[in-house]
C-alpha positions in Angstrom: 99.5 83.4 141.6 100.6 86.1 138.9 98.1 85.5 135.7 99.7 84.5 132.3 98.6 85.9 129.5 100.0 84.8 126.1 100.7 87.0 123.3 101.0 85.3 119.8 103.4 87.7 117.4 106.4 89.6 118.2 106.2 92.7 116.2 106.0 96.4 117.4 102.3 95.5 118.6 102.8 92.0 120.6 106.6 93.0 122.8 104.6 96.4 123.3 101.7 94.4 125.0 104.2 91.9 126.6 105.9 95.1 128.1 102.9 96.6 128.8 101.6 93.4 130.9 105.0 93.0 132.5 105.1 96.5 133.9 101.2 95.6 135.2 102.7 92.9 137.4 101.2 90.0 135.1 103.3 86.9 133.4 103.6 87.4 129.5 105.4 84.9 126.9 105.3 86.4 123.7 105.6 83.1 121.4 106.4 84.0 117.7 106.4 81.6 114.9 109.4 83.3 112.7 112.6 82.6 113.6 113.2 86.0 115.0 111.4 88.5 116.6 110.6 92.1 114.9 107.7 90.9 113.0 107.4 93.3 109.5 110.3 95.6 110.9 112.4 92.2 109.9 111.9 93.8 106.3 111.9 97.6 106.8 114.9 98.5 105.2 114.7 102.1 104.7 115.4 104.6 107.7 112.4 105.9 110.0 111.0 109.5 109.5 107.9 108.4 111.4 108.4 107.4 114.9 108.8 109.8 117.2 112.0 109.3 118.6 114.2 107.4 116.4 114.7 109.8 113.2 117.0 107.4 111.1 117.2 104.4 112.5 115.7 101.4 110.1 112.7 99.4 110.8 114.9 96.5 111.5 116.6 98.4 114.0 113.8 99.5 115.6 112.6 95.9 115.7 115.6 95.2 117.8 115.5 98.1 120.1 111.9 96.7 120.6 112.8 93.1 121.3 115.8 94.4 123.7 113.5 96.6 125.8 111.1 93.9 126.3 113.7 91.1 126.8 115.2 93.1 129.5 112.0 93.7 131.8 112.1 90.2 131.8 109.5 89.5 129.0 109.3 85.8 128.3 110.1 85.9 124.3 110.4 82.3 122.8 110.9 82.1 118.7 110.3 79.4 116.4 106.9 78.3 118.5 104.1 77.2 115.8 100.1 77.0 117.7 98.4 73.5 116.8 95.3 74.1 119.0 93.7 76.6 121.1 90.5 75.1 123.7 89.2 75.9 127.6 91.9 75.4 130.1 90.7 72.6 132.5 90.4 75.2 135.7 89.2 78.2 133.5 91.1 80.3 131.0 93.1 79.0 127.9 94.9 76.1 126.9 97.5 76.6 124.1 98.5 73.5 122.4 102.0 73.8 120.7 103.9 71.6 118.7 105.7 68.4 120.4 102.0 68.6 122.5 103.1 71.0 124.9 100.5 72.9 126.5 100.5 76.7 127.8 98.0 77.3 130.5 97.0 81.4 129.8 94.7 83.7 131.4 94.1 85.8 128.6 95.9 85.6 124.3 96.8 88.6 122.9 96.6 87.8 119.2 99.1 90.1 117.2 100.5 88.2 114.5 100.4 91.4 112.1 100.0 91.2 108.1 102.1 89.9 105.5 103.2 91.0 102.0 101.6 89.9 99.0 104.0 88.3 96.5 104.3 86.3 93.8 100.5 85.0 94.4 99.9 88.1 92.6 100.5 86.5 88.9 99.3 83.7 89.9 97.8 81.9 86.8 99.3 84.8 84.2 101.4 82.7 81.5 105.0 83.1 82.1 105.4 84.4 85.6 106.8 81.0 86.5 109.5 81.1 83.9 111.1 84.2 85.1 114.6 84.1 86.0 115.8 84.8 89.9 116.0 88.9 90.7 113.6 89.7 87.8 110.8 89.2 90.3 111.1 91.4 93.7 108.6 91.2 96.0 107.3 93.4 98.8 110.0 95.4 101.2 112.8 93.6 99.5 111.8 95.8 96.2 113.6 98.5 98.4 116.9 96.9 97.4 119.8 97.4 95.3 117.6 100.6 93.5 121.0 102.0 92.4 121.8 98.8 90.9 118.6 99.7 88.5 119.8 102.8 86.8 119.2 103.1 83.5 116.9 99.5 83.6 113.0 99.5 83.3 111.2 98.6 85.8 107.6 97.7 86.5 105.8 98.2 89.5 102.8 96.3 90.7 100.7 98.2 93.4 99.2 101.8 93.7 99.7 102.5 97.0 102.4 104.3 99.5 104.9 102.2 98.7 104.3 101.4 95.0 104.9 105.5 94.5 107.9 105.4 97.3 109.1 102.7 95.7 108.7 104.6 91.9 110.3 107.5 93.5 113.4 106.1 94.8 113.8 104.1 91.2 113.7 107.4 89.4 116.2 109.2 91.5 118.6 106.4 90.6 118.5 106.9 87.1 115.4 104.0 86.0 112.6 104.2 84.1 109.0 103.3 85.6 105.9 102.0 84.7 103.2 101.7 87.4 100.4 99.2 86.9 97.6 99.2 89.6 94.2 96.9 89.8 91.6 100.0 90.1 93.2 103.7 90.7 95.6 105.2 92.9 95.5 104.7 96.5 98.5 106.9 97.9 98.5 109.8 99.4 97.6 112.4 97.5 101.1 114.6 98.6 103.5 111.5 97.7 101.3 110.7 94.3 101.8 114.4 93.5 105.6 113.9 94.4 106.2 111.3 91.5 103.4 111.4 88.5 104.3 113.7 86.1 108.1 113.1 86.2 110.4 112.1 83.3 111.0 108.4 82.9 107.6 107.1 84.4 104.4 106.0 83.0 101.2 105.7 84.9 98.3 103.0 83.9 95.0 102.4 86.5 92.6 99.8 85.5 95.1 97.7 84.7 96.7 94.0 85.1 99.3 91.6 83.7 97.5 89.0 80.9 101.3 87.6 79.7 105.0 87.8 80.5 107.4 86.4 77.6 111.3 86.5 79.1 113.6 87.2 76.3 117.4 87.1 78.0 117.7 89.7 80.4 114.4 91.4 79.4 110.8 90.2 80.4 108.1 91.6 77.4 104.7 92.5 79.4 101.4 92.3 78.1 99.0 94.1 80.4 95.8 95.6 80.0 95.6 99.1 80.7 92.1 101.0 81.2 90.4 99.5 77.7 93.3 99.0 75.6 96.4 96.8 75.9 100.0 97.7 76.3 103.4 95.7 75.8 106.4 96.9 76.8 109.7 95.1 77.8 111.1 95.9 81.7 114.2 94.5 83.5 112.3 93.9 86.5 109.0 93.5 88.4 108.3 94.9 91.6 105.4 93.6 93.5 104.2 96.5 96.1 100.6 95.2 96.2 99.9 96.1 99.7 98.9 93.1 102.9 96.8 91.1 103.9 96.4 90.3 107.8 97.6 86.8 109.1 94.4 85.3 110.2 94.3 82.3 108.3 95.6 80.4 110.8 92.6 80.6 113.2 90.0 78.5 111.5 92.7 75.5 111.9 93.4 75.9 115.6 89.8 77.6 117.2 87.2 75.0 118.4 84.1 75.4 115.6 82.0 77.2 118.2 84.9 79.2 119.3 85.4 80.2 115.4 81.8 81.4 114.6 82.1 84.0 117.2 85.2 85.6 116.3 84.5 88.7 114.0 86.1 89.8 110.5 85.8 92.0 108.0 85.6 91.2 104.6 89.6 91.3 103.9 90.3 89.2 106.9 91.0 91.9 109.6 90.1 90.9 113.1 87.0 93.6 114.4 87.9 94.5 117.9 86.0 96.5 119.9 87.4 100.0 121.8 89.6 98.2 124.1 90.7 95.2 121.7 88.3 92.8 122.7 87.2 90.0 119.7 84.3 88.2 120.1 85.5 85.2 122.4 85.8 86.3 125.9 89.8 86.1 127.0 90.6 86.8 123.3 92.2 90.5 122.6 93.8 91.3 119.0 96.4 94.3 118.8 98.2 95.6 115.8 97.9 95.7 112.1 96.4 92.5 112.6 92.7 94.3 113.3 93.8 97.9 111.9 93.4 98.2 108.2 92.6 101.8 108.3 96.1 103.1 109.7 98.9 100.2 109.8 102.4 100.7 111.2 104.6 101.2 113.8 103.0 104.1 116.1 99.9 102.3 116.0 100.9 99.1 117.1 102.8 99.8 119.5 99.3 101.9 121.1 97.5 99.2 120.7 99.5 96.7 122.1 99.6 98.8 125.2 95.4 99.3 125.0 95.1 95.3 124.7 97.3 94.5 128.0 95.2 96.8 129.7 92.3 95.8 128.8 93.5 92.4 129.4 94.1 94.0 133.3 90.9 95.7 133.4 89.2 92.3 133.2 91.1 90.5 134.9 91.4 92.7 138.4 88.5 95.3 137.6 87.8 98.7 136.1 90.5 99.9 139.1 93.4 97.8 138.2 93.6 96.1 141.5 93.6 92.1 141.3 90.9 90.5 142.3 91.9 87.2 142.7 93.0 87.4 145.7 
């Protein structure tokens, strides 16, 4: 009988598993709660420079070559499937409970359900962030759009990392102005922060955070603090690049209590994996950004989707790779 292992998450990291396992002569179904498959790449709408391979192609197209390849070795991919409860299959392995009390008999779970963006939880509590009028907010990849649209407007942006200073960038080469706001200090790259600080048109304030927004028309008057003083300024827009947080939540509701106190994570959430992917409840892998804070993305994912399936086949059939259930 050829094992099934279940992957939860269809991003770069769970179809490369699912592909991975296929090729290894195992039974994966990928089941992904979204509505479509791609995970973050659903979002990326700037063209790739990274991945080796596919120099100018967008994440989203990337996302569907991904989802292609796998569908076509005959991955099982099934969208739109939420997990109620996970528990001890009745002859060994995993039982995945799913909605309408269907249950998935699995070998193994490759958990890969990847980050999501922070949004508007960010102002959460400042007076006036609810009063803001639709597009004056723009969260997360979707702060990537319509940046010609904002020449000559003022925009603030949220976040001190890559894509807070991509993000700057982009807006003044179309002709807006910029202030950056960030929490503690800069956390780009040193080469992209030296790309955009020090430019015309942008101002640059650590230590910072938003105490008050007041709209006023098609304006929205800030009042931040900034280091040890406060600023107020008037923008056209807010762009919230506040970097991820890794969609783990979801476990304490569906992990038996003695299952839970045995899976390990770090302080932001992160699943800890050991070398191969292994968390701390036997049959349980994690691949992706899901456990990897420290370098996110696309090439990464897709490496350790691979490094979870065969761990997942190293445990299953041996160090060798031949079955052993036979």
């Amino acid at each position: 009988m050829t094992p099934r292992i279940v992957i939860l998450g269809a991003g770069p990291a769970g179809l490369s598993a699912g592909l991975w396992l296929k090729n290894m002569g195992f039974d994966p179904m990928v089941l992904e709660k979204d509505d479509r498959p791609g995970g973050m790449l659903q979002f990326n709408f700037l063209e790739n420079g990274w991945v080796l391979g596919h120099p100018g192609v967008t994440g989203q197209e990337l996302g569907r070559r991904f989802h292609a390849h796998a569908a076509s070795a005959g991955v099982a991919i099934r969208t739109g499937v939420e997990l109620r409860a996970l528990r001890s299959g009745v002859c060994g392995g995993l039982a995945l409970v799913l909605r309408a009390d269907e249950i998935v008999d699995a070998a193994a779970l490759v958990v890969a359900t990847g980050t999501r963006f922070r949004a508007a939880e960010i102002l959460r509590g400042v007076p006036g962030a609810d009063a803001l009028a639709s597009g004056q907010l723009v969260c997360g990849p979707y702060a990537f759009l319509d940046l010609a649209g904002q020449a000559g407007k003022h925009v603030l942006v949220i976040g001190g990392g890559d894509n807070a200073y991509e993000n700057a960038g982009l807006l003044l080469d179309a002709g807006a102005a910029v202030t950056i706001l960030m929490r503690t200090r800069a956390r780009a790259r040193r080469q992209m922060r030296d790309a955009v600080e020090g430019r015309p048109g942008l101002a640059v304030h650590a230590q910072g955070r938003v105490l008050a927004l007041r709209r006023e028309a098609d304006d929205v008057v800030v009042t931040a603090r900034a280091g040890d003083g406060e600023i107020r300024f008037p923008v056209n827009r807010i762009h919230i690049l506040a970097g991820y947080e890794p969609n783990t939540a979801f476990l304490a509701d569906v992990l038996p209590a003695a299952w839970e106190s045995l899976l390990r994570r770090d302080p932001a959430g992160y699943l800890r994996v050991d070398a191969w992917g292994r968390t701390g409840i036997p049959g349980i892998y994690a691949a992706g950004d899901v456990c990897n804070p420290d370098f996110a993305g696309v090439a990464s994912a897709l490496a350790q989707g691979a490094r979870a399936a065969r761990a997942v086949a190293r445990d299953i059939r041996g160090p060798d790779g031949m079955s052993m259930l036979v």
